[in-house]
N, CA, C and O atoms as a Tripos MOL2 file, in Angstrom:
@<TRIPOS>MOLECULE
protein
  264   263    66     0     0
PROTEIN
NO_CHARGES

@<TRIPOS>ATOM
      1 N        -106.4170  -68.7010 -212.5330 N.3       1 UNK1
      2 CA       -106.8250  -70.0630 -212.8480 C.3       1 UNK1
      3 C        -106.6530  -70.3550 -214.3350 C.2       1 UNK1
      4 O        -106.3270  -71.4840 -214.7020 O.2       1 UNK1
      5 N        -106.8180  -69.5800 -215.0060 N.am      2 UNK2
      6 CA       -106.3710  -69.4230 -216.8320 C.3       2 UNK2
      7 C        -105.4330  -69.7740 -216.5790 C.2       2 UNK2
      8 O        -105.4100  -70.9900 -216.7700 O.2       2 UNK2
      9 N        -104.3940  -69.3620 -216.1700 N.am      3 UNK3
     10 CA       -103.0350  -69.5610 -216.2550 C.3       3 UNK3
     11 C        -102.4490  -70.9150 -216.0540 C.2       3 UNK3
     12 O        -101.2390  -70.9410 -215.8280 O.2       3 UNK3
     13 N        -103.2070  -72.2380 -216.1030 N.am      4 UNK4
     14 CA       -102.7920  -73.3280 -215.5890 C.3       4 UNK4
     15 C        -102.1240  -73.5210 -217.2780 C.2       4 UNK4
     16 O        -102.2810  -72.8370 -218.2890 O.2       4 UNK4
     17 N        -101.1920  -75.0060 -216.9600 N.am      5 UNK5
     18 CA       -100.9010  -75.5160 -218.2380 C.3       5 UNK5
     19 C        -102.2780  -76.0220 -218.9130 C.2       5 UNK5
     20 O        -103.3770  -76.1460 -218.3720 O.2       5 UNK5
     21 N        -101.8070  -76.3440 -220.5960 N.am      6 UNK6
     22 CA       -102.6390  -77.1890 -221.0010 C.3       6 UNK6
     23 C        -102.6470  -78.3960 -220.7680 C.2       6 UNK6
     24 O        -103.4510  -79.1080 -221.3710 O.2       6 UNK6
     25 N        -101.9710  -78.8100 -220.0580 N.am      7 UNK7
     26 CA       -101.8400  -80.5660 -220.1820 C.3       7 UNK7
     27 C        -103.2400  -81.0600 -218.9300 C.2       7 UNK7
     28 O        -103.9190  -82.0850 -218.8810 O.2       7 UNK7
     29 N        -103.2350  -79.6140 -217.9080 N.am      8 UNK8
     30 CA       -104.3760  -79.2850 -217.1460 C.3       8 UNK8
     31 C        -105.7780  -79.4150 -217.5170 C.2       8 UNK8
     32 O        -106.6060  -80.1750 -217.0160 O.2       8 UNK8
     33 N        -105.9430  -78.5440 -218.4940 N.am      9 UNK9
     34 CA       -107.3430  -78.5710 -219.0970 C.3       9 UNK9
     35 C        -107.8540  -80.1140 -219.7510 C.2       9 UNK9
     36 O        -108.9080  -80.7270 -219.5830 O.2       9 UNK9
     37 N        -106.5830  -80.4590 -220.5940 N.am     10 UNK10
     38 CA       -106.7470  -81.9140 -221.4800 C.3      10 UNK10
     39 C        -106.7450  -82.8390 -220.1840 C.2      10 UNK10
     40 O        -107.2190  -83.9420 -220.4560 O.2      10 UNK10
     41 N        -106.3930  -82.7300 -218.9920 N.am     11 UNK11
     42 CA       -106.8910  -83.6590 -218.4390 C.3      11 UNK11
     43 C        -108.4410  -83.9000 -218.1200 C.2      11 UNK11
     44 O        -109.1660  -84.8950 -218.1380 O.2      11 UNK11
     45 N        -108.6800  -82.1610 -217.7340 N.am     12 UNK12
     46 CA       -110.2570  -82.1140 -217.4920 C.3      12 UNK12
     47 C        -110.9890  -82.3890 -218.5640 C.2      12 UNK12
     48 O        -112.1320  -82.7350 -218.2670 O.2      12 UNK12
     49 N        -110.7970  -82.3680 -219.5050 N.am     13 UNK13
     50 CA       -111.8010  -82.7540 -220.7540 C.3      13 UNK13
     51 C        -111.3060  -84.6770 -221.1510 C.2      13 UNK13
     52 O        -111.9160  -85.3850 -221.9530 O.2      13 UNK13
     53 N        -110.4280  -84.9880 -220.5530 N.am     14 UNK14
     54 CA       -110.3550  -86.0170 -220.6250 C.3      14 UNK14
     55 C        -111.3200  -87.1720 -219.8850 C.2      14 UNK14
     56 O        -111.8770  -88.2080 -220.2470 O.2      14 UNK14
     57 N        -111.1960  -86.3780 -218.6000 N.am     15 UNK15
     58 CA       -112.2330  -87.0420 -217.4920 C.3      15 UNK15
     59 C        -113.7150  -86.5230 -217.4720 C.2      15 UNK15
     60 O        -114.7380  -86.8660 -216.8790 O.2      15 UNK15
     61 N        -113.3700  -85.5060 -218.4160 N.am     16 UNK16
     62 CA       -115.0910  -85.4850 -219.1550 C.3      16 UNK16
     63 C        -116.0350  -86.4080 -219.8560 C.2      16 UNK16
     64 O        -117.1170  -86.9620 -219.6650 O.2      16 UNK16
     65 N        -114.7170  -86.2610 -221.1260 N.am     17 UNK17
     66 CA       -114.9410  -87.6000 -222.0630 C.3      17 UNK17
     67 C        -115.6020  -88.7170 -221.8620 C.2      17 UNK17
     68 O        -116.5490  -89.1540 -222.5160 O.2      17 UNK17
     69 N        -114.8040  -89.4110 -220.4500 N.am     18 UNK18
     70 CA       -114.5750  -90.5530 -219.8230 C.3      18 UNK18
     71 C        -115.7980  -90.7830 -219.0340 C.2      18 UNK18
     72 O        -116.3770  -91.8390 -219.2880 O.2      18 UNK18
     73 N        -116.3210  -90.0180 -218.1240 N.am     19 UNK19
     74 CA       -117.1100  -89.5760 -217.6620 C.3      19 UNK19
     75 C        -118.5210  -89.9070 -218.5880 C.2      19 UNK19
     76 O        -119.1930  -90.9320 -218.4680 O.2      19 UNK19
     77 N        -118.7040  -89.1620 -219.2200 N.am     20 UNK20
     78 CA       -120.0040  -88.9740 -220.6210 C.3      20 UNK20
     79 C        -119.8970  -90.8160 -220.8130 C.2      20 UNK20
     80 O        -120.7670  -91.6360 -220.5200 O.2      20 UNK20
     81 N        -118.0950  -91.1470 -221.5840 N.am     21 UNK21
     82 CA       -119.2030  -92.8320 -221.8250 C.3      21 UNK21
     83 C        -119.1790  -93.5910 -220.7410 C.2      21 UNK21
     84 O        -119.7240  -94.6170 -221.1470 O.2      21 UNK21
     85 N        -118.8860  -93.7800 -219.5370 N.am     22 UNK22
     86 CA       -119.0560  -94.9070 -218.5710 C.3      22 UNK22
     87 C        -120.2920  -94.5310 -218.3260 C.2      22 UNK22
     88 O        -121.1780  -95.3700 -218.4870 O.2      22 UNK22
     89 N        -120.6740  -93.0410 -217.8330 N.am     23 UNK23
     90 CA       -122.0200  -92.9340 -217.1800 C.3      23 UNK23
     91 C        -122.7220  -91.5850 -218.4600 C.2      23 UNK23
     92 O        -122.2160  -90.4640 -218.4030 O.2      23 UNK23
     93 N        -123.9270  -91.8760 -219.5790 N.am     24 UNK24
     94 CA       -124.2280  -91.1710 -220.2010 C.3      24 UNK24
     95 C        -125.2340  -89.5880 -219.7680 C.2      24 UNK24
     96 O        -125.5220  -88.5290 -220.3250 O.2      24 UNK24
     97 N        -125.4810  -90.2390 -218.4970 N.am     25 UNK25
     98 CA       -126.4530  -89.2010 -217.8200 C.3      25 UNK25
     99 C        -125.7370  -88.0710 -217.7030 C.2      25 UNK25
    100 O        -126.1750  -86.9520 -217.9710 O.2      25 UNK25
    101 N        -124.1280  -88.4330 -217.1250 N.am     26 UNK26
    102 CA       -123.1950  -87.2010 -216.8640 C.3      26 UNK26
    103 C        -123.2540  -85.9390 -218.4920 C.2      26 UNK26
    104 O        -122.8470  -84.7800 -218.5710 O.2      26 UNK26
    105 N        -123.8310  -86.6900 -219.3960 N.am     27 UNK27
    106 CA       -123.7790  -85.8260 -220.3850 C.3      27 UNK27
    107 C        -125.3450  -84.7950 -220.3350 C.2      27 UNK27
    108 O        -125.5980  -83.6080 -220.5430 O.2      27 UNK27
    109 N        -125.9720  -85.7550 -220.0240 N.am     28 UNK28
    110 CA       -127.4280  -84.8900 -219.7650 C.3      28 UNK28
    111 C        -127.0260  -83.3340 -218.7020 C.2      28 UNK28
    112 O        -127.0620  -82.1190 -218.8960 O.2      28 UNK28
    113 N        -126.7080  -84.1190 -217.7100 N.am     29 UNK29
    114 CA       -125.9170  -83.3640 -216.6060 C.3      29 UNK29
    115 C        -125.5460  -81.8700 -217.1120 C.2      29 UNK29
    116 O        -125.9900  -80.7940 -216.7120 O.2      29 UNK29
    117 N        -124.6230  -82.1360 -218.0830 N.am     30 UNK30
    118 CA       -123.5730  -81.3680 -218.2120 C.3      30 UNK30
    119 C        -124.4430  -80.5890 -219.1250 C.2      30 UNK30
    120 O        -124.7160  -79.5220 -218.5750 O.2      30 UNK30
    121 N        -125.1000  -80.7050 -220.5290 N.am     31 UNK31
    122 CA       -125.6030  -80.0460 -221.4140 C.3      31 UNK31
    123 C        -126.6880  -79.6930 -220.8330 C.2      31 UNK31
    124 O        -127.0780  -78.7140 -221.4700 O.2      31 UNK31
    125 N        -127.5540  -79.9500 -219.8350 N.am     32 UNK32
    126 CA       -129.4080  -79.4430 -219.3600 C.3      32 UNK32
    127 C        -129.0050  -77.9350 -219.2470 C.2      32 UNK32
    128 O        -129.7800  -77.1840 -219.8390 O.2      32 UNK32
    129 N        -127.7810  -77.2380 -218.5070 N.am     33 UNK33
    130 CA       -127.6930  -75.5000 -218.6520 C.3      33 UNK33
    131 C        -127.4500  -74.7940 -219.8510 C.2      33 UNK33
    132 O        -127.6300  -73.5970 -220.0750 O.2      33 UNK33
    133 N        -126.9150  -75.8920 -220.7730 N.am     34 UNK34
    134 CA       -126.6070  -75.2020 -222.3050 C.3      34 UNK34
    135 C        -127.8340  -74.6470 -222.4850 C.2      34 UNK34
    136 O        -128.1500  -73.4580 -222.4360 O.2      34 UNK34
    137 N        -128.9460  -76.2590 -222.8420 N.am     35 UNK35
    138 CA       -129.9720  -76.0020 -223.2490 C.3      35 UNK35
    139 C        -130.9130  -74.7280 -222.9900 C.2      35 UNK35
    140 O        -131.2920  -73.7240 -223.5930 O.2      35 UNK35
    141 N        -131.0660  -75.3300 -221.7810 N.am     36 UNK36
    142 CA       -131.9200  -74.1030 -221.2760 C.3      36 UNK36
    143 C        -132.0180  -72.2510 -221.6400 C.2      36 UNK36
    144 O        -132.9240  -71.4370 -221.8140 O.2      36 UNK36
    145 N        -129.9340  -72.2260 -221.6130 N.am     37 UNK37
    146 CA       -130.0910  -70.7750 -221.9430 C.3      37 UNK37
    147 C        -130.0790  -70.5630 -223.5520 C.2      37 UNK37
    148 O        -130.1600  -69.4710 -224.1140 O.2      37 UNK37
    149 N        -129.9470  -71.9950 -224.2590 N.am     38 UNK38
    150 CA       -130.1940  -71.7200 -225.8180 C.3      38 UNK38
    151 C        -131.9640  -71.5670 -225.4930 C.2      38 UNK38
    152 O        -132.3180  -70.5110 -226.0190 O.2      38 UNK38
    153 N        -132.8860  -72.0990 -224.9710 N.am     39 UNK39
    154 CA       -134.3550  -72.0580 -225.2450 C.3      39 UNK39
    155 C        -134.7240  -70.2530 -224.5230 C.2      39 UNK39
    156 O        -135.5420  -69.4800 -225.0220 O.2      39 UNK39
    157 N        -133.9260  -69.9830 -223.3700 N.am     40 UNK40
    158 CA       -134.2750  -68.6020 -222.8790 C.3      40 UNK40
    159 C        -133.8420  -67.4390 -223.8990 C.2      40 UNK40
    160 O        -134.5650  -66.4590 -224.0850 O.2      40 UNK40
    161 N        -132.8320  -67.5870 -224.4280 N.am     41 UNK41
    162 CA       -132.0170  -66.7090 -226.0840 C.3      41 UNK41
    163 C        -133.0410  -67.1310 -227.0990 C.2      41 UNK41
    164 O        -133.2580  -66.3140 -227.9940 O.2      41 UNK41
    165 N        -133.8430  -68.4850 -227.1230 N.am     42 UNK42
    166 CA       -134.7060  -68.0650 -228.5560 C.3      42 UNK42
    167 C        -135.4300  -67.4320 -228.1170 C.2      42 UNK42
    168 O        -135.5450  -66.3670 -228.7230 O.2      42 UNK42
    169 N        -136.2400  -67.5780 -227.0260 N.am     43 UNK43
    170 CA       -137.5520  -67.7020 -226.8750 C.3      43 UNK43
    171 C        -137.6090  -65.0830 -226.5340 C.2      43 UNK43
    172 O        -138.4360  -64.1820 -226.6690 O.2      43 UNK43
    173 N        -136.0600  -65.2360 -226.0730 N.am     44 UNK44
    174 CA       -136.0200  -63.3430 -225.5390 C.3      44 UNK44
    175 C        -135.9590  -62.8320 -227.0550 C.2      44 UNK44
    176 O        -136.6420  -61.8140 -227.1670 O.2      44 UNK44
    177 N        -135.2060  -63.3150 -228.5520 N.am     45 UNK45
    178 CA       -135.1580  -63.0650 -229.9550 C.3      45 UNK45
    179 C        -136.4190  -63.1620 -230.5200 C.2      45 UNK45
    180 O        -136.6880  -62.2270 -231.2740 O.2      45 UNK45
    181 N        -137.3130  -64.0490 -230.3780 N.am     46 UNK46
    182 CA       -138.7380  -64.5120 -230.5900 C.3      46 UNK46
    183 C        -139.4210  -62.8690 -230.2830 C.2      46 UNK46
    184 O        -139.7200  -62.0860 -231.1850 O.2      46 UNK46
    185 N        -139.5700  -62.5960 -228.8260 N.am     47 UNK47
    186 CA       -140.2700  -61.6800 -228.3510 C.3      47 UNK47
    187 C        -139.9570  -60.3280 -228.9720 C.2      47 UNK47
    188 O        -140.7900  -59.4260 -229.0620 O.2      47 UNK47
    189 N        -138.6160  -60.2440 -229.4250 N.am     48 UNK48
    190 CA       -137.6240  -59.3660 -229.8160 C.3      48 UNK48
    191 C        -138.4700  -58.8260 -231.1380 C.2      48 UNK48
    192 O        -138.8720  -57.6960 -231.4170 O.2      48 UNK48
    193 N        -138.5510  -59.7810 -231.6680 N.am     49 UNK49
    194 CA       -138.8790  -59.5360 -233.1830 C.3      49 UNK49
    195 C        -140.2090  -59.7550 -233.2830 C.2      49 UNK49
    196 O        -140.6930  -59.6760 -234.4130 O.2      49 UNK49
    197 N        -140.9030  -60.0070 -232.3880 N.am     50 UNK50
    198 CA       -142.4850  -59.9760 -232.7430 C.3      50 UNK50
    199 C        -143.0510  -58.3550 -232.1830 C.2      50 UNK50
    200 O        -144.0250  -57.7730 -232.6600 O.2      50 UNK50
    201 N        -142.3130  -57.9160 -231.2480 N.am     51 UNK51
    202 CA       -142.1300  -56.3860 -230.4830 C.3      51 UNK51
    203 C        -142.3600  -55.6570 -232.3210 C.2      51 UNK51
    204 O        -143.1730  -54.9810 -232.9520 O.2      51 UNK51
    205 N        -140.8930  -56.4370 -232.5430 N.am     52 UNK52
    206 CA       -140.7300  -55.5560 -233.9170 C.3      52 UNK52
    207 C        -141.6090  -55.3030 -234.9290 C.2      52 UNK52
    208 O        -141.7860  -54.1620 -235.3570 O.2      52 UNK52
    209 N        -142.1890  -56.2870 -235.3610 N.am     53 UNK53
    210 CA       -143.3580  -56.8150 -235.8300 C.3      53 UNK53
    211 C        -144.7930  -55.9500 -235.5090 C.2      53 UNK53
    212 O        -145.7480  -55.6210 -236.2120 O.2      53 UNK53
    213 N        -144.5300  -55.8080 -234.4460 N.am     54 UNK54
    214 CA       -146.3030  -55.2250 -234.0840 C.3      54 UNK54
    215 C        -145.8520  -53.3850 -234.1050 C.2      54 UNK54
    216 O        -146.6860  -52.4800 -234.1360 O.2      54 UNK54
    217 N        -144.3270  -53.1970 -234.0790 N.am     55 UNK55
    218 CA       -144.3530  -51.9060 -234.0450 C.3      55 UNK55
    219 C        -144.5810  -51.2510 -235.2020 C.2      55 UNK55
    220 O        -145.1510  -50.1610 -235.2440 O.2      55 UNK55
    221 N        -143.9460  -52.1720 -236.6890 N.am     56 UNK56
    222 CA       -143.9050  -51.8920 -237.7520 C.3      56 UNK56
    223 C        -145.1230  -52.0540 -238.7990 C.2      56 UNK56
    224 O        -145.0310  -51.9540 -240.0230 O.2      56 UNK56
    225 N        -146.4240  -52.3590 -237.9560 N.am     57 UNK57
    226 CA       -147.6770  -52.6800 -238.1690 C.3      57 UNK57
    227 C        -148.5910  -51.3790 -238.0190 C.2      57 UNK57
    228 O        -149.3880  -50.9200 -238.8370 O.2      57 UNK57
    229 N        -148.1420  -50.7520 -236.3130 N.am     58 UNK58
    230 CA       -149.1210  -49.5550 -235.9730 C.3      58 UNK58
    231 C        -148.8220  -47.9550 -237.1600 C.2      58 UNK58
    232 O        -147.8650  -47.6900 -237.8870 O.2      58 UNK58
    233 N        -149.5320  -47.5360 -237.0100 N.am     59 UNK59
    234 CA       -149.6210  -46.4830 -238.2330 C.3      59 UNK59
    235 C        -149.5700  -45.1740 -237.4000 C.2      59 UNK59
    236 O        -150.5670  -44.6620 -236.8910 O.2      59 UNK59
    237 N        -148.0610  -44.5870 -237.2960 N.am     60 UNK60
    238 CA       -148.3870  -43.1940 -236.4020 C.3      60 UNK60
    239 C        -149.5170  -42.3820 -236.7730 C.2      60 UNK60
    240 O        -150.0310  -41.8490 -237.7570 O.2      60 UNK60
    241 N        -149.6790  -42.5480 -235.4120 N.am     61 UNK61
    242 CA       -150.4690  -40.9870 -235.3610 C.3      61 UNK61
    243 C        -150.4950  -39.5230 -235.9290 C.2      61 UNK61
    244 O        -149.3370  -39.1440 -236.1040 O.2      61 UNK61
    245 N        -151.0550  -38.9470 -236.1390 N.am     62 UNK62
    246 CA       -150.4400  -37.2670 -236.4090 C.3      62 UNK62
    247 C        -151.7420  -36.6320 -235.3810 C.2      62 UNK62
    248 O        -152.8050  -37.1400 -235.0210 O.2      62 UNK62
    249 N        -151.2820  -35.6560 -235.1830 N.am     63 UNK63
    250 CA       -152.0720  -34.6990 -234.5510 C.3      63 UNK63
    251 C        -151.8960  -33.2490 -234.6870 C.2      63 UNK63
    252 O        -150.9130  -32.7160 -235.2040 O.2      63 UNK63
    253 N        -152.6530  -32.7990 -234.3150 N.am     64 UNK64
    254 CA       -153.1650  -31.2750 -235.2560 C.3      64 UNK64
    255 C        -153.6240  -31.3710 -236.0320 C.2      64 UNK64
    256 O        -154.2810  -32.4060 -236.1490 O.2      64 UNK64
    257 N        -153.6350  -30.2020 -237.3480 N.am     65 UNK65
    258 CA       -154.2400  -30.3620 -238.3590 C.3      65 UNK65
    259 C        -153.0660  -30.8360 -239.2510 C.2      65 UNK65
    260 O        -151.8840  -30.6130 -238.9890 O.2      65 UNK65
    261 N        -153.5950  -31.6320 -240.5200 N.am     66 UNK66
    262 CA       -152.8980  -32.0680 -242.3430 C.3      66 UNK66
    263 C        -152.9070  -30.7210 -242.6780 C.2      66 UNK66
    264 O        -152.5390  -30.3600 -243.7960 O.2      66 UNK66
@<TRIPOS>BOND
     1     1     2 1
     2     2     3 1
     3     3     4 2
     4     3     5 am
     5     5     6 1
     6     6     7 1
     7     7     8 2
     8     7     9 am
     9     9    10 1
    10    10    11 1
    11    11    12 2
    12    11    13 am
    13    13    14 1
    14    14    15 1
    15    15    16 2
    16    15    17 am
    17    17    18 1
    18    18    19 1
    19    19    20 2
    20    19    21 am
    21    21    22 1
    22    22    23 1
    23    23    24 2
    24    23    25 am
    25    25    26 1
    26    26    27 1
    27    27    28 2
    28    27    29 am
    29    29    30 1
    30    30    31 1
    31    31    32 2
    32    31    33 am
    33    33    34 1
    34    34    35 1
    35    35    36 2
    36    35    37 am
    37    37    38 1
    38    38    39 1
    39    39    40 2
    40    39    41 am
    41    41    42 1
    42    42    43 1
    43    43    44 2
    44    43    45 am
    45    45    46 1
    46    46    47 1
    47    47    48 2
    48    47    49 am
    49    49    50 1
    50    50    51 1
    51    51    52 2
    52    51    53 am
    53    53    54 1
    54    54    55 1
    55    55    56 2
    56    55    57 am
    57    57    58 1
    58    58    59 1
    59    59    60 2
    60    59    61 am
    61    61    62 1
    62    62    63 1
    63    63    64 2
    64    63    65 am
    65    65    66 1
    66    66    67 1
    67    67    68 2
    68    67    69 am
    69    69    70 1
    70    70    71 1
    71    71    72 2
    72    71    73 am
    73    73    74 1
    74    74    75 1
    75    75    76 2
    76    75    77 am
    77    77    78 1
    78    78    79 1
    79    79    80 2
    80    79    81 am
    81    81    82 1
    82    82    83 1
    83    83    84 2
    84    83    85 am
    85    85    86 1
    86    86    87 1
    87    87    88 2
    88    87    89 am
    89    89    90 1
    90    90    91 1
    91    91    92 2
    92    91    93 am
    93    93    94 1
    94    94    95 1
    95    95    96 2
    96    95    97 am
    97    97    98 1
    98    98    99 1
    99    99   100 2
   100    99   101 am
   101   101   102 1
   102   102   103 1
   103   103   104 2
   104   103   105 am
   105   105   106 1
   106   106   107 1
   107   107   108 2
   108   107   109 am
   109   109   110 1
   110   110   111 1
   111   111   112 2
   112   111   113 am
   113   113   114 1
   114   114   115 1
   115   115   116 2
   116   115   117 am
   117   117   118 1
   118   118   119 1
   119   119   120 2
   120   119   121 am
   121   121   122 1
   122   122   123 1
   123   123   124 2
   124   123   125 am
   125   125   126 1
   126   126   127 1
   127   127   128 2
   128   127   129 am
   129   129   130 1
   130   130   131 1
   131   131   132 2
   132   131   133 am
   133   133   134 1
   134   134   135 1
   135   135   136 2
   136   135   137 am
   137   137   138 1
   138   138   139 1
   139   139   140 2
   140   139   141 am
   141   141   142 1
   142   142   143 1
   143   143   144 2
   144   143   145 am
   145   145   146 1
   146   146   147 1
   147   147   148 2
   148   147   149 am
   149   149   150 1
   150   150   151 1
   151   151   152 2
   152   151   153 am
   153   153   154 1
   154   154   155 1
   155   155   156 2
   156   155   157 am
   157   157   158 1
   158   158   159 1
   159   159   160 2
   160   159   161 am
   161   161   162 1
   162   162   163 1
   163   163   164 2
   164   163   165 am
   165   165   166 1
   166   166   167 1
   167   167   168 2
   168   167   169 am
   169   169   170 1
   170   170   171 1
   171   171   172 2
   172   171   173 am
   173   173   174 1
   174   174   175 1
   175   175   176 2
   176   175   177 am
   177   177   178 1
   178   178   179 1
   179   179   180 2
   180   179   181 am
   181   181   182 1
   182   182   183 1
   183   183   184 2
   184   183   185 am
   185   185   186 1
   186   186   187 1
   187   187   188 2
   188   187   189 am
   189   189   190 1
   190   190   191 1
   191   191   192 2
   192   191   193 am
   193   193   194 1
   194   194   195 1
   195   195   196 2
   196   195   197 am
   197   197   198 1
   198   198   199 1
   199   199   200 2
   200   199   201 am
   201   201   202 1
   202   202   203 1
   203   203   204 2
   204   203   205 am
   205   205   206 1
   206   206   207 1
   207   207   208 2
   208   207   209 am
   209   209   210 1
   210   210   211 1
   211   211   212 2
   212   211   213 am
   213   213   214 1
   214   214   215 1
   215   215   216 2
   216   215   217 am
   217   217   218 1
   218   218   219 1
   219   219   220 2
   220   219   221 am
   221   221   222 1
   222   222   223 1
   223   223   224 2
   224   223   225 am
   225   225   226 1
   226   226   227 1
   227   227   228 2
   228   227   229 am
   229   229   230 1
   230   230   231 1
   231   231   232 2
   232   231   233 am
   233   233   234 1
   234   234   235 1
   235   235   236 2
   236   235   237 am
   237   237   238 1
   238   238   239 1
   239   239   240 2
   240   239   241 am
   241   241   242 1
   242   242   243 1
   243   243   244 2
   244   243   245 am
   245   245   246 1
   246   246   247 1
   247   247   248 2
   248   247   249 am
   249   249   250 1
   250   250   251 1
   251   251   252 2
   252   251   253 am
   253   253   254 1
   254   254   255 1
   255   255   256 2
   256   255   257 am
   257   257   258 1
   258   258   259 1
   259   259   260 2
   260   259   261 am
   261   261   262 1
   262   262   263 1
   263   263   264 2
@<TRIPOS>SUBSTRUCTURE
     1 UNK1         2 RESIDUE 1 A UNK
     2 UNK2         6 RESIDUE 1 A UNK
     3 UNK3        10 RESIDUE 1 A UNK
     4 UNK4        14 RESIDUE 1 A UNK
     5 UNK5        18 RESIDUE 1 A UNK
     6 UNK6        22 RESIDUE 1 A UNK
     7 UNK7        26 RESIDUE 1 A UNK
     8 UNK8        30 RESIDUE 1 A UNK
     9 UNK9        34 RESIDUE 1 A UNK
    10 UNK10       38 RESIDUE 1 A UNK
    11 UNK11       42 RESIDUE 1 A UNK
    12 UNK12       46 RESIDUE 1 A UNK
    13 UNK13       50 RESIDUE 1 A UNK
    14 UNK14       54 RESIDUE 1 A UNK
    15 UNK15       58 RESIDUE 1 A UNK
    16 UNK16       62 RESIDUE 1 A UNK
    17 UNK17       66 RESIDUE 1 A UNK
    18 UNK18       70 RESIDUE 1 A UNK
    19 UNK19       74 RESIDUE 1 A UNK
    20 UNK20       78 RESIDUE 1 A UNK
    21 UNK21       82 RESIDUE 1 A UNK
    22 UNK22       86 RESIDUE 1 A UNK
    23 UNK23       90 RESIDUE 1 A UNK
    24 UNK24       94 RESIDUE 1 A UNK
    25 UNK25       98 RESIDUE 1 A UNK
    26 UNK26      102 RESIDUE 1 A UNK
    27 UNK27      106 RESIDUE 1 A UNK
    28 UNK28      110 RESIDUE 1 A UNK
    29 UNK29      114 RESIDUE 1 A UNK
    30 UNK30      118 RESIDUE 1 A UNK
    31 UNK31      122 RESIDUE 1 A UNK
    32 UNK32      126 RESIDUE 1 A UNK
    33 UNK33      130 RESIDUE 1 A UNK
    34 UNK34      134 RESIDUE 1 A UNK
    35 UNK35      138 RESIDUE 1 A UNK
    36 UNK36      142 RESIDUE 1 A UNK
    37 UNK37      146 RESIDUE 1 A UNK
    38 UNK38      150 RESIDUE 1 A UNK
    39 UNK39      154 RESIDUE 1 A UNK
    40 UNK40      158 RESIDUE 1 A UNK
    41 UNK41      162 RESIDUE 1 A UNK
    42 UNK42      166 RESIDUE 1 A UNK
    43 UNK43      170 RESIDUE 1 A UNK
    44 UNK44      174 RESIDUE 1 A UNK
    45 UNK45      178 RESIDUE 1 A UNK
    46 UNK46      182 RESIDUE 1 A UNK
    47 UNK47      186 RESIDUE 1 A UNK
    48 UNK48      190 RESIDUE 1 A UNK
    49 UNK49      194 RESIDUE 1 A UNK
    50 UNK50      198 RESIDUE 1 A UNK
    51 UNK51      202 RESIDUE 1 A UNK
    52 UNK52      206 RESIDUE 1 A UNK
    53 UNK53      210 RESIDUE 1 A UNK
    54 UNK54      214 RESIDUE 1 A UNK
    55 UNK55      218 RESIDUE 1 A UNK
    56 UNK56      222 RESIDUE 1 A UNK
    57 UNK57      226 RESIDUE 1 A UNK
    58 UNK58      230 RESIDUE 1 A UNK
    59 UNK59      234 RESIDUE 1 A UNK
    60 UNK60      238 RESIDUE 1 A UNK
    61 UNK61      242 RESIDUE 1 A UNK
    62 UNK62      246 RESIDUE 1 A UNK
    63 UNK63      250 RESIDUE 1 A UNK
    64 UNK64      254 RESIDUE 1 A UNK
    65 UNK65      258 RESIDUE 1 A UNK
    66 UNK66      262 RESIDUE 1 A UNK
C-alpha cells in the first residue's frame, strides 16, 4: 500500500483538507486520537518521573553492622 504514487496520497490529503473546511467537526474527528495518546504519553512520563522522584528521595538501607 506504500507503494502507491504520490499523486495518491496528495489526493488523500487533499480531500482531507477539503473535508476539515466544508465540515470543521471532520477535524475534531480526525485529531480526538492524536490527542488522547498525546494526554496518555504525558500523563505515563508524569508517572515516570515522579517513580523517579520518590526513588531518589528513599535513603537505602544498610544492614548488618557500620
Amino acid at each position: 500500500m506504500a507503494a502507491r504514487s504520490p499523486s495518491f496520497w496528495l489526493l488523500i490529503a487533499v480531500l482531507l483538507v477539503t473535508g476539515i473546511m466544508v465540515h470543521p467537526s471532520l477535524a475534531a474527528v480526525i485529531t480526538v486520537p492524536i490527542d488522547v495518546a498525546l494526554i496518555v504519553a504525558l500523563r505515563w512520563q508524569a508517572h515516570r518521573e515522579g517513580r523517579a522522584a520518590e526513588k531518589a528521595l528513599r535513603v537505602p538501607l544498610r544492614r548488618g553492622f557500620i
